[in-house]
N, C-alpha and C positions, 0 to 999 in steps of 0.2 A: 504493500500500500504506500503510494506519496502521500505526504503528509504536506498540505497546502496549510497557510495561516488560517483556516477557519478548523480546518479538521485537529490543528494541532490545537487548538483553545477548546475542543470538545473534550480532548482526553487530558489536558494536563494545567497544571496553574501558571500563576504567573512567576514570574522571576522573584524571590525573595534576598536580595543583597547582603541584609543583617545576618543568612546563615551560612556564609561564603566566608568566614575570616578574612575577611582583606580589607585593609587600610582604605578606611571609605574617608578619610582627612583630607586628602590630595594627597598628588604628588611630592615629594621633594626632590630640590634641584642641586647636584653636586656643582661645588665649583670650578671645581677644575676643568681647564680646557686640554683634552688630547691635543699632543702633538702630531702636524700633519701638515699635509703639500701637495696642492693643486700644481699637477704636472701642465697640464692643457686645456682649453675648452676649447672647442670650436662648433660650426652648424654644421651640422648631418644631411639637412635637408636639401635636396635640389631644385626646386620648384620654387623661385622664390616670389613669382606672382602670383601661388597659392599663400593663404590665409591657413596653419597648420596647428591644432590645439590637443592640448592635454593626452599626453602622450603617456605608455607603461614598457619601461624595457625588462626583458626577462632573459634572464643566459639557460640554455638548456643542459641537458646532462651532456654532449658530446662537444659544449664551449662555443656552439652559434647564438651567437646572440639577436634578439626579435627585438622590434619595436615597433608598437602600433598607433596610431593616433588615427584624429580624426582631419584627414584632408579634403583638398579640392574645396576650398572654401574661397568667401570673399571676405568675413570677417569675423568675427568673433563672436555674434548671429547675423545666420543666414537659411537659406535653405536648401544650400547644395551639401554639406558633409557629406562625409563617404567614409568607411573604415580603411585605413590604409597600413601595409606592412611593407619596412625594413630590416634586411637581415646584416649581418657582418659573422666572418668567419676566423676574426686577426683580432679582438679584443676590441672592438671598436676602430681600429685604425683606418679602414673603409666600408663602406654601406653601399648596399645594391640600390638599383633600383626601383621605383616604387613597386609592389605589388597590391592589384585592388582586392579588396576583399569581400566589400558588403553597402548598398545602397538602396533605399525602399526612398517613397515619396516623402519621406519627413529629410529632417537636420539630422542624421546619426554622429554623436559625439561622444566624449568621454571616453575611449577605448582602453581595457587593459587585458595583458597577458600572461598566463601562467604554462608552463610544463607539468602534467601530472605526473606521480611516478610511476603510473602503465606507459609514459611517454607521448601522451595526448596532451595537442596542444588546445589550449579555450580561451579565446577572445570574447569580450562581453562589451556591451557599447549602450546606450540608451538614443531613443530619438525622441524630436521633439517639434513641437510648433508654434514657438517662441517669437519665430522668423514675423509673424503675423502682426503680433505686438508692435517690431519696431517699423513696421511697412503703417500699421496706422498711425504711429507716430511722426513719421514723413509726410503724410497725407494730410495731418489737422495743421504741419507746417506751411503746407503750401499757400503763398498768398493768393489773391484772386484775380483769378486767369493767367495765373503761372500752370505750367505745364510739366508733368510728371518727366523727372529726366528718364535715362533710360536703364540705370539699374531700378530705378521703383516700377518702370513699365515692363519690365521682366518678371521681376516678385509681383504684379499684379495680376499679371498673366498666369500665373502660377497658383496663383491663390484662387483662381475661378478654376482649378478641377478638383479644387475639393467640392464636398458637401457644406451648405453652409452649416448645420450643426459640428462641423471638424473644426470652421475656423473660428473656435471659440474657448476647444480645447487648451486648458492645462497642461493636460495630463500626460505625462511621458511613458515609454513601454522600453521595458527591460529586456535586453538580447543576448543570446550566446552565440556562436558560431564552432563548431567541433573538428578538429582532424587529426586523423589518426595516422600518417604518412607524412608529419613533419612540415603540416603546409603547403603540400603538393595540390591538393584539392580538402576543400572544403563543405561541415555540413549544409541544409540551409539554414538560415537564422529560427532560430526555438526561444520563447521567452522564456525569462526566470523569475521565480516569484517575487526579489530583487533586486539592488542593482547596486553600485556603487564603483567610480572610476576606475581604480587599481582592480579591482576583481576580486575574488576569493585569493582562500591560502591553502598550504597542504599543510596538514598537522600530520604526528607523529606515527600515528597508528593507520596515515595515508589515505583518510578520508580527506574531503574538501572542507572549510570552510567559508561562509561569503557573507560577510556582515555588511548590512545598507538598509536603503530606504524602499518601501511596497510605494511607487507614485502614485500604482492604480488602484489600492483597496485605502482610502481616506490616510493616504500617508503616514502609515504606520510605518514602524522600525523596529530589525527584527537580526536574527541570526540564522540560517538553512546549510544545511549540513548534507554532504554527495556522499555517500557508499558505490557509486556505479561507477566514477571516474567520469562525472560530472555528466550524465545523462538526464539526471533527477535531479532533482533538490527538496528534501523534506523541511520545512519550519521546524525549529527546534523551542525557538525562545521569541517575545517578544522584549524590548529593551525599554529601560525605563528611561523618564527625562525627567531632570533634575528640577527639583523643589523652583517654584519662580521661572523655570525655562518655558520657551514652547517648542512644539514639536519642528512648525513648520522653521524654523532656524536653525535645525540642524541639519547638516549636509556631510557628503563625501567621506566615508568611514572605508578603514582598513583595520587589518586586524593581522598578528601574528604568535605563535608558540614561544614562548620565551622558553628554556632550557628546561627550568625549573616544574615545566607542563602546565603552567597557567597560559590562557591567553590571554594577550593584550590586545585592545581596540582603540583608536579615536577618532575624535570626530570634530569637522571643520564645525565654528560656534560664531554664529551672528545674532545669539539673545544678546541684551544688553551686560549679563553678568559676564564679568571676562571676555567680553566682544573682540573675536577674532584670536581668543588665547585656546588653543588645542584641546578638547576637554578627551578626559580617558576611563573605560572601564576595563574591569576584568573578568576573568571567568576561571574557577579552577575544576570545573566540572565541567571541560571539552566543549562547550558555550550552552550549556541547556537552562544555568542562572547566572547571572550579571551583578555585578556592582551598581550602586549610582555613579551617573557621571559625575568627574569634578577633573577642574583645572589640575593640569600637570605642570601650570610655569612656565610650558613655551607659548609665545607670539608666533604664530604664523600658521598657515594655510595651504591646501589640505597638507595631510603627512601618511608617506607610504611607510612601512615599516616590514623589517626582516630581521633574520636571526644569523650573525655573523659566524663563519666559521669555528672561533672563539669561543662560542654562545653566549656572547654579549647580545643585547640589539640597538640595531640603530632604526634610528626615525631620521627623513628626509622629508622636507617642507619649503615650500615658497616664502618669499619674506617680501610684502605688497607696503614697506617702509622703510628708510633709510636704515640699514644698508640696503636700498632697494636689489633684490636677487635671491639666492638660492641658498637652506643651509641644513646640518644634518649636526643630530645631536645622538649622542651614546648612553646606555644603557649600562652600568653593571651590575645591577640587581633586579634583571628581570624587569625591570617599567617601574618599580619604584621612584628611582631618580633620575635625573638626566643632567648631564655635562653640558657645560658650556657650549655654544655656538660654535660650530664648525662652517666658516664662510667659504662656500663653493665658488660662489660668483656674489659678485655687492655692485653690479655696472648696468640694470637693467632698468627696465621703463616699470610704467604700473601693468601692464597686460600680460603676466608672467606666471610661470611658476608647473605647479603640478611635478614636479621630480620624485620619479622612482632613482632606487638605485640596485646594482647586482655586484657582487664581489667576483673578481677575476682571478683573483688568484688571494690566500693568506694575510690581509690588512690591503691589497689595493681593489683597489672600487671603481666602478662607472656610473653617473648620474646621469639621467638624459631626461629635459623640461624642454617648455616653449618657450619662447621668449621674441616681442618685438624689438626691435635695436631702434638708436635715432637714422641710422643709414638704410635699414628695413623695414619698410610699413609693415608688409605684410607679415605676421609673426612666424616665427623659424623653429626647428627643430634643434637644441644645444645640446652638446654636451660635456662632463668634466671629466677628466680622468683625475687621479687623485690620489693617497697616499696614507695612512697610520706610520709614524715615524715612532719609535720604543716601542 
């Protein structure tokens, strides 16, 4: 039986936090900063009169490394997204070119990737109709008897094959895409009950997990767990929000296995309390009860998170404030605490961020974000290569 969020509220309760032992205080934050050294960054992408956002890089078991975003765009909403994949077979040193992946009549955005360890690959994406919003926003601008120029006469063209009950949709729908040949060929898109940028994670015992947001059943927020190697997805948990938050202000969660077998989760925070500061839960029963959320102490947005060879973990996060750019903080107790700022990049504009990262080899790293430049409107694909020095 899958276990969808309604079936899974029939058989089981809700999340109780107080019987989780875990430090429901916050976080605390070490001070010390790891020593360390940005080798390079540079752009990946080649297309630079596409518009290229929110991207997941993932290193597979045999050292290829994927990156997927959402391309073929005009800007940062629109309605052309497309899922797109780059590979590299040298640590990053060169990237192919593009490969398409996946494109229905919405915006497809947000893309991330993971390797199972049956060696299936899963891309998950969301789309949207957003694009509509900023097309009537152009429209109530135009003066009288000015004339549509010709990107709003494109997007209006476009906007008359929907139904008019579609263009009034909110509501986003959750994607996966499957293959089992390394990217050769692909499933067709299957929804998930889910969603959230980065994707799921593999926990220990080699199930999946995918912590995010339901857009289509009243925005609920939850936890779904794969036994099949990501064919299924059962509800496990829904997740709580914190005393004074609301729901619709939480976005873009990842989640990962700390060594220790708890998980850790967070989640991008635009309530008022800690606006814009990382909020985090945990779970030490495989995600089935949760903590409440509470501030960890970092500033910044979203944050991907993994478990270093070391078994430390690190978190990687955008920084939309002077140092405007890209940064990653450490772990030595399992998500307890976190280290000081580790500056990847500090040279970027406001329309940035999203950085996953994958370790290449024992303390060195790849990070791969978007980012527009002052020399590049259209935002680019970066990335750093990097360093743990002691």
């Amino acid at each position: 039986m899958q276990y969808t969020r309604r079936t899974w509220m029939a058989t089981s309760g809700m999340a109780v936090a107080a019987g989780l032992g875990l430090n429901l205080g916050g976080s605390r934050r070490a001070a010390a900063t790891p020593n360390y050294e940005v080798l390079e960054t540079n752009i990946i992408s080649r297309q630079n009169d596409k518009f290229h956002g929110w991207p997941t890089v993932t290193r597979r078991a045999n050292g290829e490394l994927l990156v997927v975003c959402s391309g073929g765009r005009e800007g940062h909403v629109c309605p052309y997204g497309q899922i797109e994949l780059i590979r590299s077979s040298d640590d990053g040193a060169t990237w192919s070119d593009v490969e398409f992946l996946y494109k229905n009549e919405r915006d497809c955005r947000d893309a991330g990737v993971i390797e199972t360890p049956e060696g299936t690959l899963l891309v998950n994406f969301f789309d949207s109709m957003a694009w509509i919003g900023v097309l009537r926003d152009w429209e109530a601008e135009l003066e009288e008897g000015q004339e549509p120029w010709a990107q709003m006469q494109r997007w209006q063209a476009l906007r008359e094959q929907f139904p008019e009950e579609e263009r009034d949709s909110g509501v986003a729908r959750q994607w996966m895409l499957r293959s089992t040949d390394g990217g050769a060929t692909w499933s067709d898109a299957y929804q998930t009950p889910l969603g959230s940028p980065h994707g799921p994670c593999v926990l220990d015992d080699g199930s999946l997990l995918f912590v995010g947001k339901d857009w289509e059943d009243e925005q609920v927020i939850g936890a779904c767990r794969s036994t099949d190697d990501g064919l299924t997805w059962d509800w496990v948990a829904d997740l709580s929000v914190r005393e004074g938050d609301t729901l619709g202000n939480y976005h873009e969660y990842h989640a990962a296995q700390a060594a220790d077998g708890r998980i850790v989760a967070q989640i991008r925070n635009h309530n008022p309390n800690d606006r814009h500061e990382t909020l985090q839960l945990e779970s030490e029963d495989g995600g089935q009860n949760w903590t409440e959320p509470h501030a960890n102490g970092v500033w910044g947005f979203p944050s991907h998170l993994m478990r270093m060879s070391d078994d430390r973990l690190l978190m990687t996060y955008g920084h939309r404030r002077a140092p405007m750019g890209n940064q990653a903080r450490i772990s030595e107790d399992h998500g307890e605490s976190w280290s000081e700022a580790l500056l990847l990049s500090d040279d970027g504009r406001g329309d940035l961020g999203y950085p996953s990262t994958v370790e290449l080899a024992p303390g060195e790293f790849l990070s791969v974000w978007y980012e527009g430049t002052p020399e590049q409107h259209m935002a680019q694909l970066r990335q750093a290569r990097w360093r743990l020095q002691g």
